[in-house]
N, C-alpha and C positions, 0 to 999 in steps of 0.2 A: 636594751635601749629602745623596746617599742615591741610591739606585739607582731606588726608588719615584719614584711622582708625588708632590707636592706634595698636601696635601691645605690647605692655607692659604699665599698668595705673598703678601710686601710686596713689592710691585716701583716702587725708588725713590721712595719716600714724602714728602711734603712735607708739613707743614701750617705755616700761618702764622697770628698775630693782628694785628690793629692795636694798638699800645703805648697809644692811647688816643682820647679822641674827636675833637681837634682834628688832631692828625698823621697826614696822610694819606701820608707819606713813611715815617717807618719802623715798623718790625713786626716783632716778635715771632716768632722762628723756633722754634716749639716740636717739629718733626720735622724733619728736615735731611737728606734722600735716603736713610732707610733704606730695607733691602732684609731680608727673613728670608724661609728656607721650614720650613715647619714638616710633617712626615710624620706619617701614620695611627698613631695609635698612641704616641706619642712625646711624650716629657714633657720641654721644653723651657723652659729659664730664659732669664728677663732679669733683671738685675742693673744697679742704677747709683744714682747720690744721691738722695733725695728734689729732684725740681725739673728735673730731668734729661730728661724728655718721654714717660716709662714709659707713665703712664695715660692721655695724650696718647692716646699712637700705641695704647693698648688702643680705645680707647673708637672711634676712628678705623676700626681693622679691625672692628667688630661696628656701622661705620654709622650710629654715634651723632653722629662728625663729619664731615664731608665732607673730602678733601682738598683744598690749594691745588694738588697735580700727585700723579701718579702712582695707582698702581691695588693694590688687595686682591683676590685672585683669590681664591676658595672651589671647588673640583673644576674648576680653569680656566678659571670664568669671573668677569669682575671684578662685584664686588657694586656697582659705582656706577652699571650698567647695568640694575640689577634696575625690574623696575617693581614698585607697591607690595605684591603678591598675592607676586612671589619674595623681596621683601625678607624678609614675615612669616616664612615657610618658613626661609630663610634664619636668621633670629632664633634659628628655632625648633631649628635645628639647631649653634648657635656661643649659647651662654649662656653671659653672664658674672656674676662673683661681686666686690661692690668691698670695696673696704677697708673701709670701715666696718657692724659689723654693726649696730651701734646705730640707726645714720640710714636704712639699707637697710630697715627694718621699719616701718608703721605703728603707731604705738602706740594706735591706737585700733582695733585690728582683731586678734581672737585665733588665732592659730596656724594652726588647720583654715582659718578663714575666708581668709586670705591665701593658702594653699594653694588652695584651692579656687577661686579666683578665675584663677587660675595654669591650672590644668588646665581651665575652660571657655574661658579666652581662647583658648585654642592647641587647642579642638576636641578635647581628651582626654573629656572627657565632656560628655554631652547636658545632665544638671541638676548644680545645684551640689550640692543634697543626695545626689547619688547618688559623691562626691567620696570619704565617707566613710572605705570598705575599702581605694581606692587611697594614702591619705593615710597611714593607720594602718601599711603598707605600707611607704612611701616613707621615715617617719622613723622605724620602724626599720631599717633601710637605714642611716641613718647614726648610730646608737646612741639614738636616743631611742625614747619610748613613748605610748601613747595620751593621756594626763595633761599630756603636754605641748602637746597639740593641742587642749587646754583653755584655755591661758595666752596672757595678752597678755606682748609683748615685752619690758616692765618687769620681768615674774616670772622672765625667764630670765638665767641666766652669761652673760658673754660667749659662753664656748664654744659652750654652748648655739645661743644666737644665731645664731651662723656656722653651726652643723649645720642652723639653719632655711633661711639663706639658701641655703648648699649643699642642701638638701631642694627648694626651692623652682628651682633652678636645672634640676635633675633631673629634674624632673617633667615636662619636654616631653620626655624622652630624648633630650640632644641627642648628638652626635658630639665636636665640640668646647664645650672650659670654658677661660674667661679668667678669671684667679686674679687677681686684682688686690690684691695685699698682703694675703691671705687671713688671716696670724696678727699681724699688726702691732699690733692692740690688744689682744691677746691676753697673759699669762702663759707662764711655759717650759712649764708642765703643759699645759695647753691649747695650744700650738703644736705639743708634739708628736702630742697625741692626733689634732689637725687634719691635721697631715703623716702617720701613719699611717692614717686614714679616707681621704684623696686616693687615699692608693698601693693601698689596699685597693682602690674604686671606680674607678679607672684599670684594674685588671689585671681587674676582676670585667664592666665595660661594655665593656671595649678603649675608653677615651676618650683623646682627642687633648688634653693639658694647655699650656696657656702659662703658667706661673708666675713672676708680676712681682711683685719683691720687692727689699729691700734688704738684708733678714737673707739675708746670704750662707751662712752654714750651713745654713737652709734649704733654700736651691736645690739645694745639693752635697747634702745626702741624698736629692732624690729627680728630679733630673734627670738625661738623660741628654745633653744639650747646653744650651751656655749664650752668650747673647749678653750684651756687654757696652755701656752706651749711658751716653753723656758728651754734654752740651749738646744735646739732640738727634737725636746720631750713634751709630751703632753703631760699635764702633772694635776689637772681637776678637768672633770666632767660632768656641769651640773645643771636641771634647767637656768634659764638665765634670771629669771627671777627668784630663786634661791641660790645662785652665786654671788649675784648682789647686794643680796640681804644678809647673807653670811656664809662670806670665801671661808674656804676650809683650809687648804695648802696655807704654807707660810708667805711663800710668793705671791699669789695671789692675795693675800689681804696686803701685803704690799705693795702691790702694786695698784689699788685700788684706795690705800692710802696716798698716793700721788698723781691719783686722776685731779683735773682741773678743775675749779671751783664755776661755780654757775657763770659769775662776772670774769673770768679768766676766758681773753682771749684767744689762748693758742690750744690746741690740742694733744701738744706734743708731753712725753711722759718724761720724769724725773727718773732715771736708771736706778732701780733697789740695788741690780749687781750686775755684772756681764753676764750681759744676753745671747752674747754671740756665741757663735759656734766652738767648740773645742775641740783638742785632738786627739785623736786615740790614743796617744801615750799615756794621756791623763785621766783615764777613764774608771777612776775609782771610786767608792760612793754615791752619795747624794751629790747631782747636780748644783743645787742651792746650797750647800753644807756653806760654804764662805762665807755667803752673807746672811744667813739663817740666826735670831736669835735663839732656836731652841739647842740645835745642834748637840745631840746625841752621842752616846760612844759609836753605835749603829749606823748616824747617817757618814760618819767617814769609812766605813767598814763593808757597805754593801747600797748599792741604788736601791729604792724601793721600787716597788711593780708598780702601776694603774691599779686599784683595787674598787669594788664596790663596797661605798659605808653605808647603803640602804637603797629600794629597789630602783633608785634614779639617778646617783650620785658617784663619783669615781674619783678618787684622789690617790697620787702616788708621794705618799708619807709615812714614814715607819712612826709620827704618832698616832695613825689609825689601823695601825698594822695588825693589832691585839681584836 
């Protein structure tokens, strides 16, 4: 996937839950062996239904979850080996940004203050009050102004909002940013001022983006590789201007058969099948096999791998198995 090192590996990811408190038998497969590499520099999507294991498998590589198997490597070594002094460091370099800007902010804590708390935690400054100039700084950086580092969370747009959280995400200067559904409650005005401030701050720090989304137009403006993820699994891997021009998986041209017309206002996807997570009990074949037109004696009989159909492309489908 690039000639470069890796500068972020999933390598075969797992995570599972228990379905509940009494079942000690089955569980919840919320990540299912993915694998990504994500390169220096490189603004890489994920794509797939709400419920599908996106923020999962986010929240999992930045160490917020542990896995049930497999390993997150950061400059090649795995973070589940950090102890707590590399973990910080670690944090402090892979910052993420979640869906929601609303819940992401204290509401009882103004602008500067959350800020500032930000830059002493991560050793950017000695006192809080001395936070000021670098703050003043930092959010215009992403279009706002002194006035707004006045205000509590209540007083601001959504958009707003989000240039706080992205403000605040920035402020340890990390390397890597996890976009986690970054315009979702967002308006089209506001989604795109959002997707041009990203592309701006991507090209102006050299930052390494993972942008996890479901608004598919999103990703395609400003990515330049794109993984697709179904129940768990990642099931194509391809740049994104030739995922778009022609998805390969079954799913995926499905679900891209149900992306939104120009004049369509919502952004939200028509379900091909469930998306959500499954259980281990059930863990037979092809993922898609139910709602698959092709559906094989093969795809009930065995999952297919992630495979490479040419030196840039990765789909896991036993019609490209041959």
């Amino acid at each position: 996937m690039g000639t470069a090192r890796p500068l972020v590996e999933v390598i075969q990811l797992k995570k599972t839950f228990r379905s509940g408190l009494f079942n000690q038998k089955e569980k919840i497969v919320a990540i299912d062996g993915v694998s990504l590499s994500i390169y220096p520099r490189q603004i890489f999507g994920l794509i797939g239904e709400s419920g599908c294991g996106k923020t999962t498998l986010a929240k999992t590589m930045l160490a917020l979850l542990r896995p049930t198997e497999g390993e997150v490597r950061y400059e090649g070594r795995n973070i589940f080996a950090y102890d707590e002094r590399q973990l910080g460091e670690f944090r402090s370099q892979v910052q993420m940004i979640f869906q929601d800007p609303y819940g992401s902010l204290n509401p009882k804590i103004m602008v500067k203050d959350a800020l500032a708390e930000v830059l002493f935690r991560h050793k950017q400054i000695n006192k809080k009050k001395d936070a000021a100039e670098i703050i003043f700084e930092l959010l215009e950086q992403v279009g706002l102004n002194k006035s707004h580092a006045e205000c509590f969370p209540h007083e601001l747009s959504g958009g707003q909002k989000q240039r706080v959280a992205l403000t605040r995400a920035l402020a340890v200067g990390p390397r890597v940013l996890i976009c986690d559904e970054p315009v979702s409650a967002l308006d089209m005005i506001h989604q795109n001022q959002i997707a041009g401030l990203l592309q701006h701050l991507q090209q102006r720090k050299e930052l390494t983006l993972l942008l996890i989304s479901h608004n598919m137009m999103f990703v395609k403006g400003l990515t330049s590789i794109t993984a697709v993820m179904y129940k768990g699994k990642i099931v194509e891997i391809a740049p994104t201007s030739d995922l778009f021009e022609e998805p390969l998986h079954p799913y995926t041209k499905m679900l891209f058969a149900c992306m939104p017309k120009i004049n369509d206002s919502t952004d939200a996807l028509l379900p091909p099948g469930n998306a959500r997570h499954v259980s281990s009990l059930k863990l037979l074949g092809c993922c898609f096999v139910a709602s698959c037109s092709f559906n094989l004696k093969i795809c009930t009989e065995a999952g297919p791998n992630l495979k490479a159909v040419n030196d840039n492309r990765w789909v896991a489908c036993h019609l490209y198995s041959s």
